[in-house]
Steps between C-alpha positions, in 0.01 A plus 500: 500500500462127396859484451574595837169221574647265367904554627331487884282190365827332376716593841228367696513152308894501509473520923220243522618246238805405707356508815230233409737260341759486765148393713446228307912402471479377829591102587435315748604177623309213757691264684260242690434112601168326471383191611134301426386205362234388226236253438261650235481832689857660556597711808836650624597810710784656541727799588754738314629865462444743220835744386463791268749680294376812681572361808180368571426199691223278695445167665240360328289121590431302204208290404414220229185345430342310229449203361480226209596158470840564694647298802800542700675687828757764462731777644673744318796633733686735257247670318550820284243728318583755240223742438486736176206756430529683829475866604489461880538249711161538613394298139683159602220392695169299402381217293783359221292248268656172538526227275741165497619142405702328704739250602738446739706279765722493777687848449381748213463804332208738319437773319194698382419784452131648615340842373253753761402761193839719371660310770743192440616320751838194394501273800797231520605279758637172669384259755363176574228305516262255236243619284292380156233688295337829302350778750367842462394749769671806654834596634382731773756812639384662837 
């Protein structure tokens, strides 16, 4: 009897175990632009849309705020997001922590990546603009 246990226990594992890891196999990608400006506290909004590999996606508005010795005024116009950890898309939204030096002139570029628990989110992008300084605060996904 706890052979045959044990066989039902094991075929019961088999059928979960691959249906939980193609959940959290899933990738999705954020193209957006954001525009703000800083002078010790740092603001920007913006816009984008969220695709899934599982065909999942959502228009999403996008929030910054913070602050730190930081000054400037800029607009990213060809933003893209990369976010690893997730299970649904449900998960991309929230409060990323947020923390940054910077520098920058006439056109430029970034890169940083932020972290909202198992979630990782790569953000990269180009655009314009001036800006000088360390800040902290929250990238903000609604």
């Amino acid at each position: 009897m706890w052979k045959w246990l044990g066989g039902i226990a094991l075929a019961v594992m088999w059928m979960v175990m691959p249906a939980s890891a193609k959940a959290a196999d899933i990738s999705c990608k954020m193209n957006f632009q954001l525009s703000g400006w800083s002078v010790f506290y740092q603001t920007a909004s913006g816009s984008g849309t969220v695709r899934c590999s599982n065909g999942q996606s959502t228009h999403v508005k996008i929030r910054v705020k913070g602050g730190g010795l930081t000054f400037g005024k800029s607009k990213i116009t060809d933003g893209v997001g990369k976010f690893t950890g997730v299970a649904s898309i449900g998960e991309i939204k929230g409060h990323y922590a947020n923390a940054q030096v910077h520098a920058g002139a006439e056109k430029s570029a970034s890169a940083q990546v932020l972290t909202k628990g198992n979630v990782s989110l790569a953000l990269s992008g180009t655009g314009e603009g001036w800006n000088l300084g360390i800040a902290f605060g929250a990238f903000i996904i609604e």
